[in-house]
N, C-alpha and C positions, 0 to 999 in steps of 0.2 A: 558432957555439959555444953561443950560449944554446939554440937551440931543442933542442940536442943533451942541454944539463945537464935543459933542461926534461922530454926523451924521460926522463934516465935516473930523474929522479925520478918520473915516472907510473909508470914499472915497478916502481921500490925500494916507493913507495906501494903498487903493486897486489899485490907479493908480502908487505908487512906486511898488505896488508888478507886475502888469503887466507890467510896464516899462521893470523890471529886468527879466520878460520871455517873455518881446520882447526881449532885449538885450542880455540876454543866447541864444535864438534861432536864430540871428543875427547871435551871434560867431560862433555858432553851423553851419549855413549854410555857414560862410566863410570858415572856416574848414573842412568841407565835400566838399567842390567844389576844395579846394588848396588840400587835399589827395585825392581827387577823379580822380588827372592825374596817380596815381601809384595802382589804385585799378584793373587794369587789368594786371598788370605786375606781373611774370616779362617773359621777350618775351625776344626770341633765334635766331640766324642768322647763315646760312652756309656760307661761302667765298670763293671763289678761292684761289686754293692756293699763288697764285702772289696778290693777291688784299686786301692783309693785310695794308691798309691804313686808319687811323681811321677815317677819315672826311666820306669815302666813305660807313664805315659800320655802323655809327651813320644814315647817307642817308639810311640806307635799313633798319633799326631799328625801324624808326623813320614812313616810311614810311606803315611798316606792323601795327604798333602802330595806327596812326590815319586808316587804314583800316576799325575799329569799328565803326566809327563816317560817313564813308560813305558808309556804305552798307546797305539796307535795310531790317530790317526781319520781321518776323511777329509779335514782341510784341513792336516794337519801328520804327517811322521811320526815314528816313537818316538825316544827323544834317547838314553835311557838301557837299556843290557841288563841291566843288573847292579849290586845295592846290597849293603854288607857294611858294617854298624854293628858299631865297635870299643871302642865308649866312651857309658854316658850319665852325665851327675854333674850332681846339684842342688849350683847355686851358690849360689843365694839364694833369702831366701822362707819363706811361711809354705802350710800344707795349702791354704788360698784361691785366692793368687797366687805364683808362684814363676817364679825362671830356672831351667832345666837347659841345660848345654851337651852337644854329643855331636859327635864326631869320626867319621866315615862315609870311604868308596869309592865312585867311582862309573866305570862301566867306559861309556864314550860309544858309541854304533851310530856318531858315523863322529868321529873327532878333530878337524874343522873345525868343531866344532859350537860356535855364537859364543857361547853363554851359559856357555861353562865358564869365560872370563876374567874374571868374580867369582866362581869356582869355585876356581882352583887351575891348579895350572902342569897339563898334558895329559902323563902318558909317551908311549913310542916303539906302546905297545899300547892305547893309549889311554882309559889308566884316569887320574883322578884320583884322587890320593891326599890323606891327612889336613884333608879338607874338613871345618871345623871350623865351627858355628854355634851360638847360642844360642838358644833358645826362649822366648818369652816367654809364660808358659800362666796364664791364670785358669779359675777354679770359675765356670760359671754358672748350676750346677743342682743337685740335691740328688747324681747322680753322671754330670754334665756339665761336660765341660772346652771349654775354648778356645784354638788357638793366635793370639795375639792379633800378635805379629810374628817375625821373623828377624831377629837383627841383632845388634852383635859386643857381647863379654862387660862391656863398661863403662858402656854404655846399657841392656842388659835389664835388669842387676841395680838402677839406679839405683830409690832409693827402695824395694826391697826388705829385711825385715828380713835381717841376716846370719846366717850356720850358724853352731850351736857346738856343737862337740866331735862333729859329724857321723859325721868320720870315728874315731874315737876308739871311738865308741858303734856303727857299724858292723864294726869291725876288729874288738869285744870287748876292748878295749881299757880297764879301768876308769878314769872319768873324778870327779874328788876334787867330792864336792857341796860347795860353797862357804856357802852358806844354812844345812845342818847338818850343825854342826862339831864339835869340840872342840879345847881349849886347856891346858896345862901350865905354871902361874902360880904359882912359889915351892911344889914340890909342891901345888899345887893342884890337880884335875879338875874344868873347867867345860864347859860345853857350849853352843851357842845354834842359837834357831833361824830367825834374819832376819839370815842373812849377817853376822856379830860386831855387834850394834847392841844386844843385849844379851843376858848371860852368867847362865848359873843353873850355883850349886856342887854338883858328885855326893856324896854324904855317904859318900865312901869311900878309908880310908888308901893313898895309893900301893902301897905292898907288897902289897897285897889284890888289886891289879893285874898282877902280876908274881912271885906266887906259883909254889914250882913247881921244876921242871926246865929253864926257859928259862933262856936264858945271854947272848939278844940286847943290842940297845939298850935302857933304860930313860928313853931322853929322848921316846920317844914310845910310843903304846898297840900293844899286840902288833897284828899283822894281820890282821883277822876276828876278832879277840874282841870286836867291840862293833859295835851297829848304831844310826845317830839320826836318828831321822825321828820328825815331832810327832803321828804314831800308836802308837809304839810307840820306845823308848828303852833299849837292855838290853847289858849289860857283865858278861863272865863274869869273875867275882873267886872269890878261894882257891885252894886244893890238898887234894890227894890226897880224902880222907873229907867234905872240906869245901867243893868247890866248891859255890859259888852261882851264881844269874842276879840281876843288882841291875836290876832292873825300874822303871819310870813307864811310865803311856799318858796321862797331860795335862800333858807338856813341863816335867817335874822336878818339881809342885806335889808329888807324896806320890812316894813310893819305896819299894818292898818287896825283901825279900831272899828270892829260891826255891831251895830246895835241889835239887842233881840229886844223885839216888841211886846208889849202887855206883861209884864215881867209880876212879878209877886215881892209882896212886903219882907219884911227881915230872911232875906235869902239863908236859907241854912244847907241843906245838901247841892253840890251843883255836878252832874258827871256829862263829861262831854263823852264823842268818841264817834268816828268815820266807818264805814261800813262798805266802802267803795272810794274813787276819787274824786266822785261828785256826793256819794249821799255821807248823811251825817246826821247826829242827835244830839239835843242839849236835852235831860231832865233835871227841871229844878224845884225845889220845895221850901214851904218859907210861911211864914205867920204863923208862926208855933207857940201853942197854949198846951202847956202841959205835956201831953203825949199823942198829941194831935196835932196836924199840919195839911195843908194843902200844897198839890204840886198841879205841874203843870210842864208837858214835852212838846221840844221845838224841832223842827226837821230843818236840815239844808238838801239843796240838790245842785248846789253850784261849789260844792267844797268848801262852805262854812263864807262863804261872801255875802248872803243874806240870807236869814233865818223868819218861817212862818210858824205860829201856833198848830200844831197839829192834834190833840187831844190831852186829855189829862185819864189819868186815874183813878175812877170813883168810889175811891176809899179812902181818910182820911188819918191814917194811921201812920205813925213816924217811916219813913222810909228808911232801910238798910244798905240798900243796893240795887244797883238796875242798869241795865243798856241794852243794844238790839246787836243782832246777829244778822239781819239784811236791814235792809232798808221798811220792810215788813215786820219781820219776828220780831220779837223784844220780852224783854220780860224784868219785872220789877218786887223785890222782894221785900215785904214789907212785915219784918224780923219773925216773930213769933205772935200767937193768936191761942189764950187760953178759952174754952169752951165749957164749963159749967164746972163740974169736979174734974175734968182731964186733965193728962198733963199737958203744957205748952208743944204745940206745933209748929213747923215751917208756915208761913204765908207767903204763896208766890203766885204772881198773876201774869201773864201772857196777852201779848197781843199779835197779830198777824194782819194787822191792816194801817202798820204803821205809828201805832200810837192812838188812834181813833177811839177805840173798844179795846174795852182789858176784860180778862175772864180767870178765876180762881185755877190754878194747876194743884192736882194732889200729888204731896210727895210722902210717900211712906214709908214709915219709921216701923224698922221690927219693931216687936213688942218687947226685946230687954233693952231697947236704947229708948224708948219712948222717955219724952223729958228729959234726954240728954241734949241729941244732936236736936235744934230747934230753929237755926235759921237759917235757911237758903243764900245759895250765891248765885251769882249772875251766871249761868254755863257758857261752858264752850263748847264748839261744835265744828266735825269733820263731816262736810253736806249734812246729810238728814241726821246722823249720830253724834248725840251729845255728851256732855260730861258734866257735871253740878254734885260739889261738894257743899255738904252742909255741918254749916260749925256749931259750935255750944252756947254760944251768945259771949254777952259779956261777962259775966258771972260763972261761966262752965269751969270744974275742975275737974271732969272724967277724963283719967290717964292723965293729970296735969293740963288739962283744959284744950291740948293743943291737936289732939286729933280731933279725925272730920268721918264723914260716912260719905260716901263716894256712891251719883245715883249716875245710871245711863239711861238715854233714853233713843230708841229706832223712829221716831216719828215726830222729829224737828221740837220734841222738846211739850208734847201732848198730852204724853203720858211719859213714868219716869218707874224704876226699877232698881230696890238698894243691889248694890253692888260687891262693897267690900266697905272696909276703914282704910284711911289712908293715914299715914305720921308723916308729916311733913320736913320738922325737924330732925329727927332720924335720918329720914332721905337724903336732905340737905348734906348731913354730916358725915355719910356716907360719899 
């Protein structure tokens, strides 16, 4: 009986002891497959000098990196037939050092292939799907990058600075400067320029604000009547015969008042906004009957010191929104525009000589949001490539009213291209 209990323990022993070098050599092979993405690294990239944008150099990083996995040599052959990148997004980081994450495919030359189990589960066709990794990329040359590792989104970003309002400022999505502000204190107008840490007073009566045809709120400043940044500080006040521009360029110390000439009756929309450090635009609109008004756009070239008529708009239709992108481009949307039995459209107009001439721009709407997204926004734009979200108007309740259809455009804003949808307050909240 003993030698029998002794038999069964040398066995029970020898299957715990092989258990534990299955189980070491288990870890052992997960861990050589999860450091086996950074065992060829670390890999280098020249750039253009204009093409310092991270998404794009993580794409060529990323791209020389799987290289190895599809080429074939003489001691191994090719793993991979096919890459299809779905995704790249900088998560953290500064121009120097940054994460980007990106979400890829990869279709295997045979399904058995053992490195796809830190890859991703294998389909029946032998593609991996939503293979997700992070990049970890530095600058090591004037326009030389480095992928320095692979490895998941909580470790690359550590010790990276964070994004803000990234996506915000990509979407065109205007994001509120917090540094320079203004504030409404016992009818007062103050202004600051070091994030509220201290307040200088506008030397001008509320009413002088809100002069006019407007009929909004009066607990904050119209929108685009006023721009502040500590090069330039300017606030359109009065009406009709008597708007002004109330001007400082050294951060409230002295203030002027400029007259703009030939002005329009019951002033209702006013948007200013600088385009350079000499050029600049007032569009104003005013004598409203109904749902109809006239406008009328003013240029500076001296930084808003005197302002000339430069054209108007030859359309008389409530104005939404509108400003220029140089000194030339511009563009003015004038909300929605229904056409016999269709649904409501964007109306957006273009100009390229200044304000002179305006000419219709098409912005197109698939055909399941037609009669949703309906009014154009003012775009932004990076050189020739733009960006123009268009929202639901004022009545929109698709998804809660508050998403937008995001158009791009490669040709200063000519022509335009839906994009995507974008949720702002999601974003935000994220």
């Amino acid at each position: 009986m003993q030698n029998n209990n002794r038999k069964r323990k040398i066995v029970f022993g020898s299957i715990y002891l092989l258990f534990f070098i299955v189980a070491g050599s288990l870890v052992y092979y997960i861990q050589y497959y999860e450091e086996d993405l950074n065992d060829s690294l670390s890999l280098t990239v020249t750039v253009k000098p204009k093409e310092h944008i991270q998404e794009k150099i993580a794409s060529q990083l990323l791209t020389q990196y799987l290289q190895q996995y599809q080429e074939t040599t003489t001691s191994s052959r090719k793993r991979i037939t096919n890459v299809s990148y779905n995704e790249f997004q900088l998560l953290a980081g500064d121009e120097y050092q940054f994460a980007v994450g990106v979400t890829f495919e990869a279709k295997l030359e045979t399904g058995k292939w053992s490195a796809h189990r830190s890859w991703g589960k294998v389909q029946k066709d032998g593609t991996v799907k939503e293979i997700q990794w992070t990049l970890r990329i530095k600058q090591t040359g004037e326009n030389t990058y480095m992928l320095e590792r692979i490895e998941n989104t909580s470790q690359a970003i550590a010790g990276l600075d964070p994004l803000e309002d990234r996506y915000q400022k990509e979407a065109g999505i205007k994001v509120p400067d917090q540094n320079h502000r203004y504030e409404i204190v016992n009818e007062e107008l103050k202004v600051t320029y070091d994030h509220g840490e201290h307040w200088r007073s506008v030397p001008v009566p509320l009413y002088d604000l809100f002069a006019g045809g407007y009929s909004g709120s009066k607990q904050e400043l119209i929108e685009g009547s006023y721009v502040i940044s500590p090069e330039r500080t300017a606030f359109v006040i009065g009406d009709s015969e008597n708007v002004r521009i109330l001007l400082t360029t050294d951060k409230g110390e002295h203030w002027r008042k400029v007259p703009v000439p030939n002005s329009l009756p019951g002033i209702r929309m006013r948007l200013i906004g600088f385009t350079s450090k000499q050029d600049g635009y007032l569009i104003l609109t005013g004598d409203k009957t109904m749902s109809w008004e006239v406008n009328a756009i003013f240029k500076t070239k001296d930084g808003g010191k005197s302002w000339v008529k430069a054209g108007y708009a030859d359309e008389q239709r409530l104005i939404t929104g509108g400003g220029f992108i140089t000194d030339q481009l511009g563009f003015i949307s004038f909300g929605s525009i229904r056409v016999m039995d269709q649904p409501p459209r964007p109306s957006l107009y273009r100009t390229t000589d200044g304000g002179k001439s305006w000419a219709e721009v098409e912005v197109p709407i698939p055909v399941e949001y037609k009669g949703i997204f309906i009014e154009a926004e003012v775009p932004t734009f990076d050189g020739s490539q733009g960006t123009m979200l268009v929202n639901q108007g004022p009545s929109g309740d698709y998804q809660g009213g508050k998403v937008m259809a995001r158009h791009i455009s490669l040709d200063d804003g000519a022509t335009w291209t839906f994009a995507n949808i974008v949720d702002p307050d999601q974003m935000m909240d994220n």
